[in-house]
C-alpha positions in Angstrom: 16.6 -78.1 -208.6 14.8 -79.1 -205.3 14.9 -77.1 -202.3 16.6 -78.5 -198.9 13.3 -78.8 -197.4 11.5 -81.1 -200.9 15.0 -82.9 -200.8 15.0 -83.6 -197.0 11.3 -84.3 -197.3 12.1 -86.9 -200.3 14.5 -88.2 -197.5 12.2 -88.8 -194.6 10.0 -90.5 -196.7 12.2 -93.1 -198.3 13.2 -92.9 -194.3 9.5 -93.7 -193.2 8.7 -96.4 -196.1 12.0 -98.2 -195.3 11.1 -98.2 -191.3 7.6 -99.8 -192.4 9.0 -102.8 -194.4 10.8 -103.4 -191.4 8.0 -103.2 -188.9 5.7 -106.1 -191.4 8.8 -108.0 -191.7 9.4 -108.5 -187.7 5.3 -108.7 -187.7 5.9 -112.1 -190.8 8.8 -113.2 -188.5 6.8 -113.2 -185.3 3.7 -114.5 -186.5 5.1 -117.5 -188.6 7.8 -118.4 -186.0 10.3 -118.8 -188.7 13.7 -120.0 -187.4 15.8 -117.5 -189.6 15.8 -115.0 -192.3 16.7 -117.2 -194.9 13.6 -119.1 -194.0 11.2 -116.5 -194.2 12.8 -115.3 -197.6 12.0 -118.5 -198.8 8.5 -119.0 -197.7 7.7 -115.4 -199.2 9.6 -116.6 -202.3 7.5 -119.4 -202.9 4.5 -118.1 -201.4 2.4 -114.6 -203.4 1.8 -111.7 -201.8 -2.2 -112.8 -201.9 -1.5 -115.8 -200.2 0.7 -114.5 -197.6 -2.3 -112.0 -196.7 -4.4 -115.2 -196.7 -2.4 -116.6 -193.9 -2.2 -113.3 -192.1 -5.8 -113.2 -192.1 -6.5 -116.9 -190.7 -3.8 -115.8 -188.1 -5.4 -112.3 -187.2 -8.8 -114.0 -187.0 -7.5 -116.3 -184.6 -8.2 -119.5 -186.3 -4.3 -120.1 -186.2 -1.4 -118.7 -183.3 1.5 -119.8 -185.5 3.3 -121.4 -187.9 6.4 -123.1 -186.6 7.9 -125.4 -189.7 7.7 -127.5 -192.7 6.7 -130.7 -193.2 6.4 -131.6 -196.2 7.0 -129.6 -199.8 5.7 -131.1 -203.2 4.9 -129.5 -206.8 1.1 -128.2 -205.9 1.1 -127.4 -202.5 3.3 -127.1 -199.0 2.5 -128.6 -195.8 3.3 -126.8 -192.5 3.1 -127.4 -189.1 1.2 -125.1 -186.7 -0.4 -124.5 -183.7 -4.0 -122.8 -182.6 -4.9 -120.2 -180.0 -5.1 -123.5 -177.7 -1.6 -124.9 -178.1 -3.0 -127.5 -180.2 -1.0 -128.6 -182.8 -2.2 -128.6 -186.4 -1.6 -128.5 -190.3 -1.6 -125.9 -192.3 -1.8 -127.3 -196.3 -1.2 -124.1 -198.6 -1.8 -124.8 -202.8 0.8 -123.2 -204.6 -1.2 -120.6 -207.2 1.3 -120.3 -209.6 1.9 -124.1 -210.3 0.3 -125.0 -213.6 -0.2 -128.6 -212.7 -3.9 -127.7 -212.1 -4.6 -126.9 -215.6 -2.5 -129.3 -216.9 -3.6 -132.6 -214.7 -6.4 -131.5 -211.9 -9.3 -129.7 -214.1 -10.3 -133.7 -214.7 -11.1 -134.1 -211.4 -13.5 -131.4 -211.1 -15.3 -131.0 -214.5 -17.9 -133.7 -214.1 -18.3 -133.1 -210.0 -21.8 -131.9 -209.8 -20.8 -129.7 -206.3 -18.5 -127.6 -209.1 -20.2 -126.5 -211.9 -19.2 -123.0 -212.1 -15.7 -123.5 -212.9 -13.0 -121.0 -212.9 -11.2 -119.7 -216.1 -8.0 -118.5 -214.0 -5.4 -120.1 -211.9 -6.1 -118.4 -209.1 -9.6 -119.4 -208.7 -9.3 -122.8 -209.8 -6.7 -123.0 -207.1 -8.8 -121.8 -204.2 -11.6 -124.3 -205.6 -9.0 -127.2 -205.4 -8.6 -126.6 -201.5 -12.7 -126.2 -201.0 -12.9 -129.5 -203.1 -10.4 -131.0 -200.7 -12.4 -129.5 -197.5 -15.6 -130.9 -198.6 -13.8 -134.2 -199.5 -12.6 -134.6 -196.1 -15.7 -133.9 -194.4 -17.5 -136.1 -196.4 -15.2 -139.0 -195.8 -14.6 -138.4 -192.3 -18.3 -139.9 -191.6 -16.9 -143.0 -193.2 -13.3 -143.8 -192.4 -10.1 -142.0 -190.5 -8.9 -139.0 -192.5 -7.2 -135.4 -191.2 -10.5 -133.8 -189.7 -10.7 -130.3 -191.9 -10.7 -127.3 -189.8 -11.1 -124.1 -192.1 -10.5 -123.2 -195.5 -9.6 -119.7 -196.6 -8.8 -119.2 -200.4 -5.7 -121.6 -201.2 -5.2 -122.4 -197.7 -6.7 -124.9 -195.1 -6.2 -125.9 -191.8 -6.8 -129.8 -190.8 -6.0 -132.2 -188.3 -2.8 -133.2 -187.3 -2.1 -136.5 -187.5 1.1 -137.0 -185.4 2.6 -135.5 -182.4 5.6 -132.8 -181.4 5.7 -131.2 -184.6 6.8 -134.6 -186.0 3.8 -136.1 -188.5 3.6 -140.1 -189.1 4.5 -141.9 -191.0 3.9 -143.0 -194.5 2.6 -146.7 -195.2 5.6 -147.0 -197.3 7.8 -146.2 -194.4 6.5 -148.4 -192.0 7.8 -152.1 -192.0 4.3 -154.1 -191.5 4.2 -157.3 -189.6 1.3 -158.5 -190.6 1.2 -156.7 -194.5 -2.0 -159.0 -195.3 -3.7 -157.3 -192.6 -3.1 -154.0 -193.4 -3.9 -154.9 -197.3 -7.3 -155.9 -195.4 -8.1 -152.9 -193.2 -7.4 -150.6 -196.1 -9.4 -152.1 -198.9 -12.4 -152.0 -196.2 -11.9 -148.3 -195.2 -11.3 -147.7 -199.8 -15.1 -149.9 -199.5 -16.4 -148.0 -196.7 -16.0 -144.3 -198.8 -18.1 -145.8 -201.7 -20.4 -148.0 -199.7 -21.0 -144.9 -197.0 -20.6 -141.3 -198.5 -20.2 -142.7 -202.5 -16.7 -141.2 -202.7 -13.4 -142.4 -204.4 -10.6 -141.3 -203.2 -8.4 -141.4 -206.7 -5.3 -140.9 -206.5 -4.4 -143.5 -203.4 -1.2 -145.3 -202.7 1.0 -145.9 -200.0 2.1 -142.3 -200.5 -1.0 -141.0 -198.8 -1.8 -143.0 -196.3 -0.3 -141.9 -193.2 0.2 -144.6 -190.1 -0.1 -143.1 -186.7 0.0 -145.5 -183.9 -0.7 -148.7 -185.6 -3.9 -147.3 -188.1 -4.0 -146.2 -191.2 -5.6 -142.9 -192.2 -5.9 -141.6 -195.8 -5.0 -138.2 -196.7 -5.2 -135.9 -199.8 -8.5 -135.8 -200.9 -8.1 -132.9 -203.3 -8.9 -135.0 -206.4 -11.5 -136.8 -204.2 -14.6 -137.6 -206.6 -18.3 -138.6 -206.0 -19.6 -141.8 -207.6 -21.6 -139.4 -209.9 -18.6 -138.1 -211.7 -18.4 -140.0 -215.4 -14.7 -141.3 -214.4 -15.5 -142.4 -211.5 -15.1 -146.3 -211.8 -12.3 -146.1 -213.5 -10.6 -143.5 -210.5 -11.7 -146.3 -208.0 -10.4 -149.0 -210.2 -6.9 -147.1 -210.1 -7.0 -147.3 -206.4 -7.6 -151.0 -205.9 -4.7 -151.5 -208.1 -2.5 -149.4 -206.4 -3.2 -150.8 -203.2 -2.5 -154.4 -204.8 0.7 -152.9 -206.7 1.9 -152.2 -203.1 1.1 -155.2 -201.1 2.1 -157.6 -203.9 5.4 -156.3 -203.2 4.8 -157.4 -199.5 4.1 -161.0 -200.9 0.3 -160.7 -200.3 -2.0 -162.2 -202.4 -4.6 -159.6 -203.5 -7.7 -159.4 -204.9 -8.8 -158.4 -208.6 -11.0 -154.8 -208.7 -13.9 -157.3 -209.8 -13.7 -159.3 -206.5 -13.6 -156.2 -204.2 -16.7 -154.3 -206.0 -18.6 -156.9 -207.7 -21.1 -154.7 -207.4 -19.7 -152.2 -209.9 -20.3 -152.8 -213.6 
């Protein structure tokens, strides 16, 4: 049987512990500026305890003030808005590590990158290579054509250029009623050209679901299955793209142009 003073011990520890969870709770709650409670119960339901430390750490580093919403949520990753020490308004894209989609449909698009040769057997890993892949991606194609500028990459986590304004982002091609659609067709065949012809990427996985359209010009986003013109898919990635793009704009009533006609050049 305990004595009163193991017994009251037992007490002031449960006591002490319960007091602590409370203190890193209000320390998640102010630091990710989440609206309410049932918020933050989400974002730690979907999010692991590894990657919640991630974000702490980009926050405690000061590479990132806050976190003040969503903006967009899909099978592999989350998209929030944020801000930096500066006010300035940025996004904070966050890979889901538990989602088997990148064993099932991404390894593709790294086995054959030479930049990735060491390749991850667990999720985890492959995960935090995904969101390098994409950081390098977009820093190669920004010194071609208009993407999110990357900012910093932390494990499963990066921070990149907003693209859109008061916690609002732009919209998608598909959401934008074009005027002149066989311009735009135009504009974004010669900025899918300029990656090849400039930095020898393809995109891969474009549509008018990654393209955003902020003040009248398109910018391409999600470059996480980006892949150099030395992977062995390659062609056949950039072929997929073209006929997207002409999927699209077809719709529009523009007359498009077969993949041969746009890269004649590519056998």
């Amino acid at each position: 049987m305990p004595t009163c003073s193991a017994a009251w011990k037992s007490l002031s520890d449960k006591v002490d512990e319960k007091l602590k969870r409370r203190e890193e709770r209000y320390d998640r709650e102010r630091r990710f500026r989440i609206k309410s409670s049932e918020d933050l119960e989400t974002l730690e339901e979907v999010f692991d305890k590894r990657t919640l430390l991630t974000i702490l750490k980009i926050l405690n580093i000061g590479k990132l003030k806050e976190i003040t919403g969503v903006l967009k949520a899909g099978k592999e990753s989350r998209v929030y808005h944020g801000l930096d020490p500066q006010g300035k308004e940025v996004a904070v894209k966050i890979f889901l590590t538990s989602s088997n989609i990148f064993r099932q449909g991404r390894l593709k698009y790294i086995q054959g990158d030479p930049r990735f040769k060491d390749i991850p057997h667990d999720t985890r890993s492959l995960v935090d290579m995904w969101a390098l892949k994409e950081y390098k991606n977009l820093e190669l194609a920004g010194q071609a054509i208009t993407v999110p500028a990357p900012i910093y990459v932390e494990k499963n986590v990066i921070l990149l250029q907003f693209i859109g304004r008061e916690g609002k982002s732009a919209p998608h091609l598909r959401e934008v009623p074009l005027e002149a659609p066989a311009g735009w067709y135009k504009k974004t065949l010669e900025m899918l050209k300029d990656l090849h012809d400039k930095v020898k990427l393809v995109h891969g996985d474009l549509s008018e679901y990654n393209i955003l359209v902020p003040d009248g010009y398109p910018v391409f986003i999600d470059f996480a299955q980006a892949v150099t013109m030395e992977h062995p898919e390659a062609k056949l990635f950039l072929k997929r793209d073209v006929e997207n793009l002409n999927h699209y704009f077809t719709g529009l009533g523009v007359k498009t142009r077969p993949f041969e006609k746009v890269f004649p050049e590519i056998e």
